[in-house]
C-alpha atoms as a printed R data frame, in Angstrom:
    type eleno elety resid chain resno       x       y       z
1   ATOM     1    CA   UNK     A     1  -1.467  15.124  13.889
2   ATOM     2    CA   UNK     A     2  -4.342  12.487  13.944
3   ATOM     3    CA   UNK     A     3  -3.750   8.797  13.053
4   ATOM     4    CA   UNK     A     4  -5.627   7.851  10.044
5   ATOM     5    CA   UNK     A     5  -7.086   4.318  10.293
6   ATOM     6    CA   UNK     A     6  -7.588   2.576   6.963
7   ATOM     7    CA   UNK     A     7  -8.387  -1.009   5.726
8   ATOM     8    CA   UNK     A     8  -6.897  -3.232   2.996
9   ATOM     9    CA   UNK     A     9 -10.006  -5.294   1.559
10  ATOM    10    CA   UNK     A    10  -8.591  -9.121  -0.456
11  ATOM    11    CA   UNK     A    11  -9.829  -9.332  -3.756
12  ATOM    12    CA   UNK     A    12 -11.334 -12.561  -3.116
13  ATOM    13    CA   UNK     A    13 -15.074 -12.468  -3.421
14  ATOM    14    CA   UNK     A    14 -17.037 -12.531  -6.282
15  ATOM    15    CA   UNK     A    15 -18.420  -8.396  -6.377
16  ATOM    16    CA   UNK     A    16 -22.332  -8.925  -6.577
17  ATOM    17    CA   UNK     A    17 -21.216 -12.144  -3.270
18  ATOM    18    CA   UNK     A    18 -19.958  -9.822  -0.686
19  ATOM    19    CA   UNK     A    19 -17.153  -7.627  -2.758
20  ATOM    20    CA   UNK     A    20 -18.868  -4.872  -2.859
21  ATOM    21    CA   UNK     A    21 -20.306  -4.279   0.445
22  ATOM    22    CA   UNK     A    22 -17.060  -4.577   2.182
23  ATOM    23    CA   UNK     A    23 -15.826  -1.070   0.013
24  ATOM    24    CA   UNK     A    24 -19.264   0.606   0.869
25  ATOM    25    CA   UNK     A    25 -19.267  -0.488   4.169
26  ATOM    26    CA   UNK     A    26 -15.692   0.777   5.043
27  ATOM    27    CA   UNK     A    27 -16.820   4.451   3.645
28  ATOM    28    CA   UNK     A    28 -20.144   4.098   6.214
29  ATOM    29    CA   UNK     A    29 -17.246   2.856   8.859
30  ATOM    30    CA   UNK     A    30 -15.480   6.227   8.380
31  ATOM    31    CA   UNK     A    31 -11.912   4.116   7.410
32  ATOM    32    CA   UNK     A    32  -9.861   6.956   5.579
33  ATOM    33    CA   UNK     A    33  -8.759   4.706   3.082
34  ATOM    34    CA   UNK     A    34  -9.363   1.057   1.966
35  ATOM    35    CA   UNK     A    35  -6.382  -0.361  -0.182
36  ATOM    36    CA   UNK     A    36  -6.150  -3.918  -1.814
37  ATOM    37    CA   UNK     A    37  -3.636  -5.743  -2.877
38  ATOM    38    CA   UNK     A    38  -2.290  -5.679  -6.490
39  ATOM    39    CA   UNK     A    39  -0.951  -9.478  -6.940
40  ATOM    40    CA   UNK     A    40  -2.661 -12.324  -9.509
41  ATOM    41    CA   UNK     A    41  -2.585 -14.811  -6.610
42  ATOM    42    CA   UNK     A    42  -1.418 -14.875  -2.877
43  ATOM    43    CA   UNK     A    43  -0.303 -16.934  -0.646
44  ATOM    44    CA   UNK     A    44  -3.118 -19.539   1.053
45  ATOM    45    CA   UNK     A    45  -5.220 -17.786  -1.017
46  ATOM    46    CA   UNK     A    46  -3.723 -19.168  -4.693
47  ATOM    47    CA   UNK     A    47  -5.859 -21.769  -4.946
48  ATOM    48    CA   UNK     A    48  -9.230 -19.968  -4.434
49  ATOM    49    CA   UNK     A    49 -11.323 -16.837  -6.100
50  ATOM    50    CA   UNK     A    50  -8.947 -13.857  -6.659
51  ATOM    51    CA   UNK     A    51  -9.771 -10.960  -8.871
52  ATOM    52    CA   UNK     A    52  -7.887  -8.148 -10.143
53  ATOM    53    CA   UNK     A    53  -7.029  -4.653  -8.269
54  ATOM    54    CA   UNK     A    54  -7.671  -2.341 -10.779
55  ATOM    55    CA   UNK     A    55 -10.987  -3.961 -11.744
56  ATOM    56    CA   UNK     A    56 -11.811  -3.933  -8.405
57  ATOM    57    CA   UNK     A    57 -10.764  -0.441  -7.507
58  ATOM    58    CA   UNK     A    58 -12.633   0.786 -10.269
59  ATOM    59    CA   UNK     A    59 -15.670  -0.804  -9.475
60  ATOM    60    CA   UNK     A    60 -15.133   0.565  -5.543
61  ATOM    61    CA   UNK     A    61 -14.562   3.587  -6.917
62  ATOM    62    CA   UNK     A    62 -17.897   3.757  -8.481
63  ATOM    63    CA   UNK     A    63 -19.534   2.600  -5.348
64  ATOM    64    CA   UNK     A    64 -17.971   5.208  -3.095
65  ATOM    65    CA   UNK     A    65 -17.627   8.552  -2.911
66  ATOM    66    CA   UNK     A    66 -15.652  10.026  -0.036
67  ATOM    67    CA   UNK     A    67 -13.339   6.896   1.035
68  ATOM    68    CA   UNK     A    68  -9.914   7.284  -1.002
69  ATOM    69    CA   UNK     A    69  -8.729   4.197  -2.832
70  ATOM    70    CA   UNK     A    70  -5.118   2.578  -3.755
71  ATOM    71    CA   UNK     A    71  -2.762  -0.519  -4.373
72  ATOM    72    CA   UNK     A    72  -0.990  -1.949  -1.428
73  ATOM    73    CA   UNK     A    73   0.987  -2.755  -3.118
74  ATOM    74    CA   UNK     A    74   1.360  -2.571  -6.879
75  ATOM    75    CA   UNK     A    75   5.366  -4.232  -8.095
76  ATOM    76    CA   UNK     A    76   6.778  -4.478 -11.405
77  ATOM    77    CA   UNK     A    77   6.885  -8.512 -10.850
78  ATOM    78    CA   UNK     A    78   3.912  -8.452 -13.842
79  ATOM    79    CA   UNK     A    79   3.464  -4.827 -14.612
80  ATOM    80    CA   UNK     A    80   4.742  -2.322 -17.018
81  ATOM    81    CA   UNK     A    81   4.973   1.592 -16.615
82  ATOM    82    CA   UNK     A    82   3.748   2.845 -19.545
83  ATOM    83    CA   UNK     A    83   0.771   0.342 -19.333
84  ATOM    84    CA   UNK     A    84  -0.155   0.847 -15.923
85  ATOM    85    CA   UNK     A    85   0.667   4.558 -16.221
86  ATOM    86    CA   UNK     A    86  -2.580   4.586 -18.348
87  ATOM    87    CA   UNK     A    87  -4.789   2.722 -16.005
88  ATOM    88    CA   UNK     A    88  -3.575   4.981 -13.218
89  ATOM    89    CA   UNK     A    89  -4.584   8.169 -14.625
90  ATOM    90    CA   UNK     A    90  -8.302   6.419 -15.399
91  ATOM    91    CA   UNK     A    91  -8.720   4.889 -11.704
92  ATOM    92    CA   UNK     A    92  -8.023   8.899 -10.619
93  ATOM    93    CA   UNK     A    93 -10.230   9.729 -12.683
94  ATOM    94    CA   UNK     A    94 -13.043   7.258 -12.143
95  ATOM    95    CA   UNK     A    95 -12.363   8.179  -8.225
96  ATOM    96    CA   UNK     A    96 -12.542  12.035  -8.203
97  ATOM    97    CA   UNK     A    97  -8.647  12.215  -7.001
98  ATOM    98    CA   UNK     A    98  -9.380   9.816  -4.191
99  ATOM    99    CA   UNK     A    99  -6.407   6.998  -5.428
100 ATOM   100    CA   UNK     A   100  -3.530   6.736  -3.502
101 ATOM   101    CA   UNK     A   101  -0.647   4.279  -5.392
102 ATOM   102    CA   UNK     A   102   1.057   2.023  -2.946
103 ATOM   103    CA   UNK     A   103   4.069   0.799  -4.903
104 ATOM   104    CA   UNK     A   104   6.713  -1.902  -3.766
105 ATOM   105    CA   UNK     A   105   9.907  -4.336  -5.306
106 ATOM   106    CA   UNK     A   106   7.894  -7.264  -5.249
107 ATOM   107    CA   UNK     A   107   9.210 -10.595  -3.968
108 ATOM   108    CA   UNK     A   108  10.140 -14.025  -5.161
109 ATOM   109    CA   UNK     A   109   5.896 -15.054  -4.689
110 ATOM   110    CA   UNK     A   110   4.147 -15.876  -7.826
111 ATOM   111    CA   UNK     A   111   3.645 -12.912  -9.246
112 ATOM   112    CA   UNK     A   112   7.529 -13.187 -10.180
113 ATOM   113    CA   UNK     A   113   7.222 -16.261 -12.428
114 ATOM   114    CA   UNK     A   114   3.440 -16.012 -13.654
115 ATOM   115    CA   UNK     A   115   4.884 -14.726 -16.823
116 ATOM   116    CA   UNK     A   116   7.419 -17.332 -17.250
117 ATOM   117    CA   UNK     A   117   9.956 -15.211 -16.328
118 ATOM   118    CA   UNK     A   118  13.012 -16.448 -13.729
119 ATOM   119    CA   UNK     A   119  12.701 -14.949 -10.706
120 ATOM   120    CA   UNK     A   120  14.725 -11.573  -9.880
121 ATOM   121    CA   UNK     A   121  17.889 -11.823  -7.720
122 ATOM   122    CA   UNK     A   122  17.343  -8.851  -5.189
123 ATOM   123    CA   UNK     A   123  19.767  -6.373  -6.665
124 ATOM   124    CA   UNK     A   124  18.092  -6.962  -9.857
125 ATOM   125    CA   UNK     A   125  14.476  -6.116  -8.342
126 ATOM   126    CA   UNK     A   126  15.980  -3.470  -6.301
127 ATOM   127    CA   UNK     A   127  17.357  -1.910 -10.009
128 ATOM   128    CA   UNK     A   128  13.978  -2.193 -11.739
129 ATOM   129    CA   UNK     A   129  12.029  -1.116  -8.884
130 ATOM   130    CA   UNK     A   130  14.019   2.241  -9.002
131 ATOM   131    CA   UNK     A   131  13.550   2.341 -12.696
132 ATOM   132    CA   UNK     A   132   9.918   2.003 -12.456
133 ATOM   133    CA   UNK     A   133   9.181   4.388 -10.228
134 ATOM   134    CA   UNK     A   134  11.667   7.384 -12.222
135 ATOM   135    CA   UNK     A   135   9.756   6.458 -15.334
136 ATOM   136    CA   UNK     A   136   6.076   6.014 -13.663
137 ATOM   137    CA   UNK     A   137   6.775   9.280 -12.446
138 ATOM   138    CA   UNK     A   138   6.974  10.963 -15.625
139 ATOM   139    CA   UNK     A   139   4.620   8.901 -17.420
140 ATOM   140    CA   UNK     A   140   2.218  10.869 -14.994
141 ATOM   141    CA   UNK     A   141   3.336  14.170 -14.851
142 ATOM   142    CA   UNK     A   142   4.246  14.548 -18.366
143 ATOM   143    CA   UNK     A   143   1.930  14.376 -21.432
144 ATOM   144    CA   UNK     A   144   4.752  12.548 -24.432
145 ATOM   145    CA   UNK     A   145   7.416  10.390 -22.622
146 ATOM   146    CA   UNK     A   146  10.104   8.982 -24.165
147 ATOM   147    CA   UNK     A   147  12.661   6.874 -22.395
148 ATOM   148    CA   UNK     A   148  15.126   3.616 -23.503
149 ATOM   149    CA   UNK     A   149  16.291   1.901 -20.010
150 ATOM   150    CA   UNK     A   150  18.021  -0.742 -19.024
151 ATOM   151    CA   UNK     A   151  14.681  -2.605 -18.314
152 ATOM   152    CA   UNK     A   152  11.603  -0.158 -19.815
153 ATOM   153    CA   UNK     A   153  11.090   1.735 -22.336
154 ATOM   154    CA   UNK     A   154   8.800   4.674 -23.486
155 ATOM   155    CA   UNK     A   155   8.075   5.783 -27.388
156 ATOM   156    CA   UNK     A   156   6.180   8.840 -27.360
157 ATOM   157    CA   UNK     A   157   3.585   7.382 -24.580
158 ATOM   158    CA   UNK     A   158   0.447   9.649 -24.135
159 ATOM   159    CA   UNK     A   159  -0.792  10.743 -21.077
160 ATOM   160    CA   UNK     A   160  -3.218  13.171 -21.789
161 ATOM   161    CA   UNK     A   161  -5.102  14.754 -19.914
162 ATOM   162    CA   UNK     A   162  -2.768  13.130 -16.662
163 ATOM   163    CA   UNK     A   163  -4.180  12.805 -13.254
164 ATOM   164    CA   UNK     A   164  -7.016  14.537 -11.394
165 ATOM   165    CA   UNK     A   165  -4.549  14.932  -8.591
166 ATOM   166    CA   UNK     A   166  -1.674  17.358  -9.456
167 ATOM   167    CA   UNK     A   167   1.235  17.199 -10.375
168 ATOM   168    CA   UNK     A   168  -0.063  13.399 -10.000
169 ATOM   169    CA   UNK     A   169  -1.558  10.725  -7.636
170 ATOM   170    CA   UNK     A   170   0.389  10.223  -4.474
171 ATOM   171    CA   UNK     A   171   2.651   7.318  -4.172
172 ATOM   172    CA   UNK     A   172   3.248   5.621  -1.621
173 ATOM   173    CA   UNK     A   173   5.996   3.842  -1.591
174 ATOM   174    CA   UNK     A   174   6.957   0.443   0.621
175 ATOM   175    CA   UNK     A   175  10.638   0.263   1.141
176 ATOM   176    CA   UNK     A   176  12.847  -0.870   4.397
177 ATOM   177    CA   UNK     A   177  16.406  -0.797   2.847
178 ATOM   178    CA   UNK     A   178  18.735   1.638   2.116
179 ATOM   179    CA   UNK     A   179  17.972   2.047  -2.017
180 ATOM   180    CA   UNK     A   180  14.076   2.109  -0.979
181 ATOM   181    CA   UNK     A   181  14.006   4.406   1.399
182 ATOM   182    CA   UNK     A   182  15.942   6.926  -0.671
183 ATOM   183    CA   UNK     A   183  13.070   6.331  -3.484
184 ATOM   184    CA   UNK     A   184  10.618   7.135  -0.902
185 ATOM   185    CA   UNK     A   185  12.296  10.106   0.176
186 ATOM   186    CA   UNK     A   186  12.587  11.195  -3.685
187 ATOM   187    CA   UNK     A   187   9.063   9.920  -4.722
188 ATOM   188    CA   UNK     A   188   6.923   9.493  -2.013
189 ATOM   189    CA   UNK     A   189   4.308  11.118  -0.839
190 ATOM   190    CA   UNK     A   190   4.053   8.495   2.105
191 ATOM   191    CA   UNK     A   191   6.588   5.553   3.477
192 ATOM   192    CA   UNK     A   192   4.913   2.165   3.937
193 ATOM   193    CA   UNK     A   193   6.480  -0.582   6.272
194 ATOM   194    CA   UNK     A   194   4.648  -4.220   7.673
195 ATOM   195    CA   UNK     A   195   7.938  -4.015  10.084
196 ATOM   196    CA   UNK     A   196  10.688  -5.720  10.036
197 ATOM   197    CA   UNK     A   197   9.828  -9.706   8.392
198 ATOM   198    CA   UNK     A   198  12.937 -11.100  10.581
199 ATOM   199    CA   UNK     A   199  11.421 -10.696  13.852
200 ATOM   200    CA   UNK     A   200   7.703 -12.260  12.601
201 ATOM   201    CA   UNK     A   201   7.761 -15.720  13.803
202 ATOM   202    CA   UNK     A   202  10.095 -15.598  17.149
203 ATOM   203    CA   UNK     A   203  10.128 -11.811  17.729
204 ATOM   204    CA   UNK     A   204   8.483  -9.426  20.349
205 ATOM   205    CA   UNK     A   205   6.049  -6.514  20.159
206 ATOM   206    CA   UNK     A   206   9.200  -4.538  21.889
207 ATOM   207    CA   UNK     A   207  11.743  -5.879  19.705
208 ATOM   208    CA   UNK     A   208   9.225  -4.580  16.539
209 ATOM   209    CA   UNK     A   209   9.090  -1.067  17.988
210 ATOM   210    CA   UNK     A   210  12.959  -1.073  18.016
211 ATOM   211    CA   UNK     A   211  13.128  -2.344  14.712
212 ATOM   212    CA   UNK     A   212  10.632   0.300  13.481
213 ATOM   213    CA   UNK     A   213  11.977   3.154  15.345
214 ATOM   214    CA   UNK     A   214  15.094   2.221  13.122
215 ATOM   215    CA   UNK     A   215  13.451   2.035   9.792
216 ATOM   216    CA   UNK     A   216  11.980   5.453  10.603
217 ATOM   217    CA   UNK     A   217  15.452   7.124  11.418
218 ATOM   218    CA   UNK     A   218  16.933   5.630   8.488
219 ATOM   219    CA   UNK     A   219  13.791   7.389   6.612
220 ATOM   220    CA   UNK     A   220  14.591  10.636   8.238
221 ATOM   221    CA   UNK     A   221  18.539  10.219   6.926
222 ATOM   222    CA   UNK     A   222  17.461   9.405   3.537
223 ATOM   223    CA   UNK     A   223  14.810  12.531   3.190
224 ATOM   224    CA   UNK     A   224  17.405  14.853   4.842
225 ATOM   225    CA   UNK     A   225  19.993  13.328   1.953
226 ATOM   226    CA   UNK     A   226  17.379  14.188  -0.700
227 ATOM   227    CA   UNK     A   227  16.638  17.906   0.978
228 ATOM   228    CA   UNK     A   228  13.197  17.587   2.888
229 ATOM   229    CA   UNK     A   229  11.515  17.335   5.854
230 ATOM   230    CA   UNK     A   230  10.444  14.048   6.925
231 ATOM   231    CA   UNK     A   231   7.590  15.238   8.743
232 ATOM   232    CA   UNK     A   232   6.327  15.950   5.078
233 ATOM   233    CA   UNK     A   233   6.201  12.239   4.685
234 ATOM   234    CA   UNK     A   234   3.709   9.851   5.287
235 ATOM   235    CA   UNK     A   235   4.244   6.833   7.371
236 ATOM   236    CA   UNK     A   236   1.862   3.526   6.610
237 ATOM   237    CA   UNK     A   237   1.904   0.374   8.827
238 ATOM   238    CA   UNK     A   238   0.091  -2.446   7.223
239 ATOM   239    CA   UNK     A   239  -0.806  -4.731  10.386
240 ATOM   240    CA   UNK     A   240  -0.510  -8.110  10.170
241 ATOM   241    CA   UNK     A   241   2.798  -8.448  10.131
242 ATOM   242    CA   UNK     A   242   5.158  -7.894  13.600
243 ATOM   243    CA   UNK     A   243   4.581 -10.320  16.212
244 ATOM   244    CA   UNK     A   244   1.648  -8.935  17.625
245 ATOM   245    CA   UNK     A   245  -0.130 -10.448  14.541
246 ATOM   246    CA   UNK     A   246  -4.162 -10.204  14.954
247 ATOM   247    CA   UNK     A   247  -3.757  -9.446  19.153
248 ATOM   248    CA   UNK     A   248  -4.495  -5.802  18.147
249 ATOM   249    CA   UNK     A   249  -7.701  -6.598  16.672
250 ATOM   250    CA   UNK     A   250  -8.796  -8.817  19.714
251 ATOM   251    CA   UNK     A   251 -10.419  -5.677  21.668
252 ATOM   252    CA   UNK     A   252 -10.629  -1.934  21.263
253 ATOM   253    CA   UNK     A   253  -8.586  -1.235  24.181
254 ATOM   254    CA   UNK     A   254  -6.333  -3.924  22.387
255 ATOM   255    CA   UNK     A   255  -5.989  -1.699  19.107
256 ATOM   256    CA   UNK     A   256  -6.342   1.735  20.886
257 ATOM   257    CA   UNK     A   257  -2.519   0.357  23.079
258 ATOM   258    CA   UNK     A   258  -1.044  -1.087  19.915
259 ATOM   259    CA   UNK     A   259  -1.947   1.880  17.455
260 ATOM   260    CA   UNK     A   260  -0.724   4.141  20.439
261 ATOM   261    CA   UNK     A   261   2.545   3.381  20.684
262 ATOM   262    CA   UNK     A   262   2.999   3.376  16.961
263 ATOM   263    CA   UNK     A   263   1.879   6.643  16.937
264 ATOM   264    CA   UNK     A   264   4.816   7.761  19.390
265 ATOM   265    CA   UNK     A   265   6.807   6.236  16.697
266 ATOM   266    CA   UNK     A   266   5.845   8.938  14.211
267 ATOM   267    CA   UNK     A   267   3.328   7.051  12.205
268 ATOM   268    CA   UNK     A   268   0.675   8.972  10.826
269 ATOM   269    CA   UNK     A   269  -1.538   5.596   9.319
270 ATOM   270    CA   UNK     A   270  -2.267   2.431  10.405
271 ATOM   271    CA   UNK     A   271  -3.510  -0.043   8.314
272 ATOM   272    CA   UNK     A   272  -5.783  -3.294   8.893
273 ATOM   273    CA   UNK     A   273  -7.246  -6.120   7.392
274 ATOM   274    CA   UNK     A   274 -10.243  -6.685   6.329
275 ATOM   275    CA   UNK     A   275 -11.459 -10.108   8.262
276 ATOM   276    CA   UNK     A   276 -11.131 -13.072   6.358
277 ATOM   277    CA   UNK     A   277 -12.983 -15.991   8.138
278 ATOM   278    CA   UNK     A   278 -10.582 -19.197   8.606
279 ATOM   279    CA   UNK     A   279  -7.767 -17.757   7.623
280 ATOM   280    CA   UNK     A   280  -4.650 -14.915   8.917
281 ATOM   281    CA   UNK     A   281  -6.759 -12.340   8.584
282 ATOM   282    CA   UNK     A   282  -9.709 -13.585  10.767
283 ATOM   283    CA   UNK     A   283 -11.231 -11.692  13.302
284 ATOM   284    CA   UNK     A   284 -14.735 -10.699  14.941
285 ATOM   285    CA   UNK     A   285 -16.242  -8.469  12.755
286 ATOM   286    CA   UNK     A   286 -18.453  -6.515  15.207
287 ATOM   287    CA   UNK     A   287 -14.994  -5.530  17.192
288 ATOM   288    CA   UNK     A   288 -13.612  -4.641  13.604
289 ATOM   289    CA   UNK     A   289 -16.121  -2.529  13.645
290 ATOM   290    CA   UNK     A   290 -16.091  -0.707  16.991
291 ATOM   291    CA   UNK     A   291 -12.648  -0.243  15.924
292 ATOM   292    CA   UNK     A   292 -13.089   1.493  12.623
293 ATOM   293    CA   UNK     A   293 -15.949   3.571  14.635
294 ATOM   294    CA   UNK     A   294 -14.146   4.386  17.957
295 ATOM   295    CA   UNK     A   295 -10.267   4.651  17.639
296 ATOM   296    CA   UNK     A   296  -9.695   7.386  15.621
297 ATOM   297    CA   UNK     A   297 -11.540   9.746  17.956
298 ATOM   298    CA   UNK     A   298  -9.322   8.021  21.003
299 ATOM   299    CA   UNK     A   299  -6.148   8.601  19.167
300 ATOM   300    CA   UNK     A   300  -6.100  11.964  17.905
C-alpha cells in the first residue's frame, strides 16, 4: 500500500490574510488530506490570532473539492457529543464525505480549564474519553439517541438525515495506552500516534522507531482482542513530534529516508505541518513543496 502524505494547517490567520490559500493550495499540492487542530488556544501560539476548527473546516470545505478534511485532534476538554455530533454531520455534509474526525483524551493544556472547570486527573480523561466516543458513535449512526452516563447525556437527540459517509464519518482515533488503543481498535477507522512524548527532548530517531514499533504491536493485540485485522486499520503519524523534529522537512531526500522507514513500520499516513515562520513549525516553503509534489510517487 502507498503512503498517504497529508498536512495539518494552524488556525492562525485571519481567512481573507493567508487562511485560505494554504487549504486551496494543499488540494493543488496533491496532500491527501489537510487536518487542523481543534483547540481554543495552543501553546506559543495563545497569545496570538487563533480561530475555530469547525469554522475553518467549513469554510475549507467550501474552497476545496477533492482534498478530504478533519480534526487533529478534536477532545472532550470543551466539547460535548450531542453538540458536536450535530456539527459533524453538517461539516460531512458541507464536504461531500471528504471529513475525516481525528479524536483524542485531551491533556492538562488550556483547553481543560477554559471553561472553569479543574483539570481531569488521567483516569478521569481516560473514562470520559471512552464515553465520548461510545456515545459520538451513536449520535452518528443513529437518528433518536438517548443515553444517561456517568459524564453525558442524550434526550431524544436528532440526527437526521446522519452523515454523507455511511454508517458515519471515519474516526480516527489518537491513543498510545492500553484503554486507547482498545477504543481505536473498537472505533477507529485509523490509529493516530506523534510517538512516544518521553523520548522528545533527549531521545533518538532509533530509539522513536523502537518506541513506535511497540505502540503498533500493542495496536495489533488490542484489534486481535476486539476480532479484526489490523491491517484494516489506519496508522497516522503527525510529525513534529520524535526527535527528529523538523530534520525531515530539511530536504526531500531528508523526508523521502524518514517517511521510509516509517513506512516499514506499517504506517500507512504521514502527517506534516504546515510552515509557520518563527516558530516549531518553520520551514522553507519551496522544499515543503517539492515534498508534497515528489514523495508520494518515491514512496509507493
Amino acid at each position: 500500500m502507498s503512503l498517504r502524505l497529508s498536512t495539518v494547517i494552524l488556525p492562525y490567520r485571519r481567512w481573507h490574510e493567508g487562511g485560505r490559500w494554504a487549504w486551496t493550495r494543499a488540494e493543488e499540492l496533491g496532500f491527501h488530506a489537510a487536518y487542523t487542530y481543534d483547540h481554543l488556544s495552543w501553546r506559543s501560539f495563545r497569545d496570538g490570532p487563533w480561530f475555530g476548527a469547525v469554522p475553518t473546516l467549513t469554510a475549507a470545505a467550501a474552497a476545496t473539492e477533492r482534498l478530504r478534511l478533519g480534526t487533529l485532534v478534536t477532545s472532550p476538554n470543551f466539547r460535548h457529543p450531542v453538540t458536536l455530533a450535530k456539527e459533524l454531520i453538517s461539516l460531512d455534509d458541507i464536504s461531500g464525505g471528504r471529513f475525516t474526525l481525528g479524536i483524542g483524551a485531551g491533556g492538562t493544556g488550556f483547553d481543560a480549564t477554559a471553561l472553569g472547570q479543574e483539570p481531569w486527573t488521567p483516569r478521569e480523561r481516560a473514562d470520559r474519553f471512552a464515553e465520548f466516543v461510545a456515545l459520538l458513535d451513536r449520535l452518528l449512526t443513529q437518528d433518536s439517541v438517548s443515553y444517561e452516563g456517568d459524564f453525558y447525556a442524550a434526550h431524544e437527540a436528532r440526527n437526521i438525515p446522519g452523515c454523507a459517509q455511511r454508517p458515519r464519518l471515519p474516526f480516527a482515533v489518537a491513543a498510545t495506552g492500553p484503554r486507547g488503543l482498545r477504543l481505536a481498535a473498537r472505533y477507529g477507522q485509523a490509529w493516530v500516534t506523534t510517538g512516544d512524548p518521553k523520548l522528545y527532548e533527549n531521545g533518538t530517531p532509533e530509539q522513536s522507531v523502537q518506541a513506535l514499533r511497540g505502540q503498533i504491536e500493542r495496536l495489533a493485540d488490542a484489534c486481535a482482542e476486539a476480532g479484526r485485522e489490523a491491517t484494516g486499520l489506519g496508522k497516522v503519524l503527525l510529525t513534529g513530534f520524535t526527535p527528529d523534529r523538523s530534520r525531515p522537512l530539511e530536504s526531500l531526500d531528508a523526508f523521502v529516508d524518514f517517511a521510509g522507514r516509517h513506512q516499514e513500520l506499517g504506517f500507512t499516513e504521514i502527517v506534516v505541518h504546515w510552515p509557520i515562520p518563527e516558530s516549531d513549525f518553520a520551514a522553507d516553503q519551496k522544499v515543503f513543496e517539492q515534498i508534497a509534489m515528489e514523495a508520494p510517487a518515491q514512496l509507493r
